[in-house]
C-alpha positions in Angstrom: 76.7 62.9 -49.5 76.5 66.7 -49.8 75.3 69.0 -51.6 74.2 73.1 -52.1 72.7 75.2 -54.6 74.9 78.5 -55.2 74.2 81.2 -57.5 75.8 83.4 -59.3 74.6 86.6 -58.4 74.0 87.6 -55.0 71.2 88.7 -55.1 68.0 88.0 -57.5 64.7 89.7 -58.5 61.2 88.3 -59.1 60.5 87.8 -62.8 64.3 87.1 -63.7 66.1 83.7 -64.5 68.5 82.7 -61.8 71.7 81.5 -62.9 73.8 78.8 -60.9 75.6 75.7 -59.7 74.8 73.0 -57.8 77.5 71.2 -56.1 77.6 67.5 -55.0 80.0 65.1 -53.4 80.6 63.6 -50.3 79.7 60.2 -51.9 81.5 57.3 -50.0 80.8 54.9 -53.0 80.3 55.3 -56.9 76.6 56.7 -57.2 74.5 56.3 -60.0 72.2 59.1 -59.9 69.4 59.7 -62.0 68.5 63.2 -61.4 69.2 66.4 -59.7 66.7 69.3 -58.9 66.5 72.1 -57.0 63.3 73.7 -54.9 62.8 76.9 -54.7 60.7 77.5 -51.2 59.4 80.2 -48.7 57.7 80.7 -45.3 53.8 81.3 -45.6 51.7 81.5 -42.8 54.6 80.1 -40.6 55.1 76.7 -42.7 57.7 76.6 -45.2 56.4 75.6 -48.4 57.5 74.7 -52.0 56.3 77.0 -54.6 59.1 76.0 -57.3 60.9 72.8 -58.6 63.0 72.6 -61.6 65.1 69.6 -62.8 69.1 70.5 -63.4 70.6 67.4 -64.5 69.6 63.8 -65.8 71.7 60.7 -65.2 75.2 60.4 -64.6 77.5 58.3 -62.0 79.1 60.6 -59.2 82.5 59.4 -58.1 83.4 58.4 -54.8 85.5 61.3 -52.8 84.8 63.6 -56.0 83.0 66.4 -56.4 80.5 67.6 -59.8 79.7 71.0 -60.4 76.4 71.4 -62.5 75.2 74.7 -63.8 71.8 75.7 -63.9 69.5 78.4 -64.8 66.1 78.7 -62.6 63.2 80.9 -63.6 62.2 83.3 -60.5 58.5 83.1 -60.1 57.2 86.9 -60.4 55.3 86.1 -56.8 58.7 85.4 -55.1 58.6 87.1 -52.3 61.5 90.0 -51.4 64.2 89.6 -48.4 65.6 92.8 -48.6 64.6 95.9 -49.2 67.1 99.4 -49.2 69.7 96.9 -47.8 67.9 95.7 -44.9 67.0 92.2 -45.0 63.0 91.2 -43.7 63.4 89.1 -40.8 60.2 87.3 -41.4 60.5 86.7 -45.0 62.7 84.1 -46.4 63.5 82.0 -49.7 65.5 79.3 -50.0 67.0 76.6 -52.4 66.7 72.9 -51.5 68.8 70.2 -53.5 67.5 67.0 -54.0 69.3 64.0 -55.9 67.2 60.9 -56.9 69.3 57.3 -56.5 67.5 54.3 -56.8 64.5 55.6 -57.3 64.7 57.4 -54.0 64.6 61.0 -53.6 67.0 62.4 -50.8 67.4 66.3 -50.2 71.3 67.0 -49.9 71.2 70.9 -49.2 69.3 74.0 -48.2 70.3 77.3 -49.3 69.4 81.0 -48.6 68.5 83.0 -51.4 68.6 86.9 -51.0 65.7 87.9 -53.3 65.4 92.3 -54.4 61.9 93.6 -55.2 61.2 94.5 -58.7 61.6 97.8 -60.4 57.8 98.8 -59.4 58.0 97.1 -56.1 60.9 99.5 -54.8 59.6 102.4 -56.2 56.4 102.0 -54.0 58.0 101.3 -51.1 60.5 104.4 -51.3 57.5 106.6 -51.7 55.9 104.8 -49.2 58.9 105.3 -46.7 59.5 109.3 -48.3 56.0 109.8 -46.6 57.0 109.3 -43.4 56.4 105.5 -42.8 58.5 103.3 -41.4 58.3 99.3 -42.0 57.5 97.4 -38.9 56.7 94.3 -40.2 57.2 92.0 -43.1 55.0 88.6 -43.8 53.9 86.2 -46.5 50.6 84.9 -45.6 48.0 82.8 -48.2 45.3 84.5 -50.0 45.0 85.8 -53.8 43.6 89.6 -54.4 40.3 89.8 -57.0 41.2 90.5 -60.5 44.7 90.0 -60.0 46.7 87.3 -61.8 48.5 84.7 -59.5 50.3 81.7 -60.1 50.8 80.8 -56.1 48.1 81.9 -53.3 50.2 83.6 -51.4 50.9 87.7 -50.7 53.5 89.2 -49.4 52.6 91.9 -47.1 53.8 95.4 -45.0 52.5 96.6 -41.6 53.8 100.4 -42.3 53.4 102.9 -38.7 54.2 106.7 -39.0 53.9 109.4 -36.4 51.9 111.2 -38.2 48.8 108.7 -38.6 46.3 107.1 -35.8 46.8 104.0 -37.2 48.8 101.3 -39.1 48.8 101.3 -42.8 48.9 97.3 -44.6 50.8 97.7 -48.4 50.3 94.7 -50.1 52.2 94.3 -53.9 51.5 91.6 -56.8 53.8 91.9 -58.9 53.7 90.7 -63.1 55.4 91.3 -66.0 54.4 94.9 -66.9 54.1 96.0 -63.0 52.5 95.7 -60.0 49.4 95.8 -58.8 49.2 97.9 -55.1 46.7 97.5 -52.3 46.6 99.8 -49.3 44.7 99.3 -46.6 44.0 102.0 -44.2 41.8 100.2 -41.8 38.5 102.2 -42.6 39.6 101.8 -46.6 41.1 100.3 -49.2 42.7 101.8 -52.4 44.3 99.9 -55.1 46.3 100.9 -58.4 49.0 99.7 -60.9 52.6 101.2 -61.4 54.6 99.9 -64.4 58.1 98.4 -64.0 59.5 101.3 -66.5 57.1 104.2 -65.6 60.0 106.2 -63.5 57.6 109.7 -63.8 54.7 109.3 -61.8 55.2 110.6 -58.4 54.0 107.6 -56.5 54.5 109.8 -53.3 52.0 112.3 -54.2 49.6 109.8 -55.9 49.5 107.5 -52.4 49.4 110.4 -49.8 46.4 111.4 -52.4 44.7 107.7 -52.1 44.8 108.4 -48.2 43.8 111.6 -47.7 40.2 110.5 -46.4 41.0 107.6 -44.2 41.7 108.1 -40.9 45.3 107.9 -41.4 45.5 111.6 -42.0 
């Protein structure tokens, strides 16, 4: 038995609901099966883990040699962590989608698909400043931890090692996002600077504002 989790657009965003299909067959015999869910799951600190399981489908009998299409509709965590940014995909980062179908009381997982995650409104707008300055993103990871104050629902953080000609050292952006934004850490080695951008605040000049925030760190 097969199966694979496929959705409708091709790409998603954190804080959105993900619309799609799960597909089955492959059965070599009539299967009752009780239910069908799908994980939603991403590398942190080198081990994949799940952060995300929602149920698609109760009972139903899946006929030998046919297939079943079942639609879904999967709420994207607002901590999902990004794949791609400006059309370049993060080598390091991944989400996926794992089917799993329960028969006989028995869970089995059938599939495991890639899901091409886009950062939020906020998200991109910090990292285009962010790039507009001069920095260029070496390295993307999601690691465990939780940032003070900030809301989280999973203890993990996505995080950029940023390097620029300009600076003596290696700037580390860290975003949360939420529903109204993001919350934004940079650290500069000898400091770190934190403030909030709005998904729908498109006037601040978040270029000027972060060259600002490092001015005095040895960055400059």
């Amino acid at each position: 038995m097969y199966g694979s989790a496929m959705l409708d657009e091709r790409g998603v965003r954190p804080g959105t609901m993900a619309a799609g299909q799960v597909h089955l067959g492959g059965a070599r015999a009539d299967l009752v099966v009780e239910a069908v869910s799908v994980t939603l799951m991403t590398v942190v600190s080198g081990v994949e883990v799940d952060f995300l399981r929602g149920q698609v489908s109760a009972g139903f009998t899946l006929r030998a040699g046919r297939g079943r299409a079942i639609p879904f509709e999967q709420a994207m965590p607002w901590e999902t962590p990004f794949t791609q940014f400006a059309g370049v995909h993060l080598a390091a980062v991944s989400v996926r989608l794992r089917t799993t179908v329960t028969v006989a009381g028995q869970r089995h997982d059938v599939g495991v698909d890639p899901v091409t995650v886009h950062p939020t409104a906020a998200q991109w707008r910090v990292l285009d400043a962010v790039r507009r300055l001069g920095w260029s993103f070496a390295h993307s990871e999601v690691r465990q931890g939780t940032v003070p104050g900030v809301r989280q629902s999973d203890p993990f953080l996505q995080w950029f090692d940023c390097l620029a000609a300009h600076a003596t050292g290696p700037l580390r952006l860290t975003t949360v996002a939420n529903p109204v934004g993001a919350d934004v850490l940079l650290d500069a080695g000898d400091g770190q600077h934190r403030f909030a951008v709005r998904h729908d605040d498109e006037s601040t000049d978040l270029a000027a504002l972060i060259e600002d925030r490092l001015t005095p760190s040895r960055v400059r």
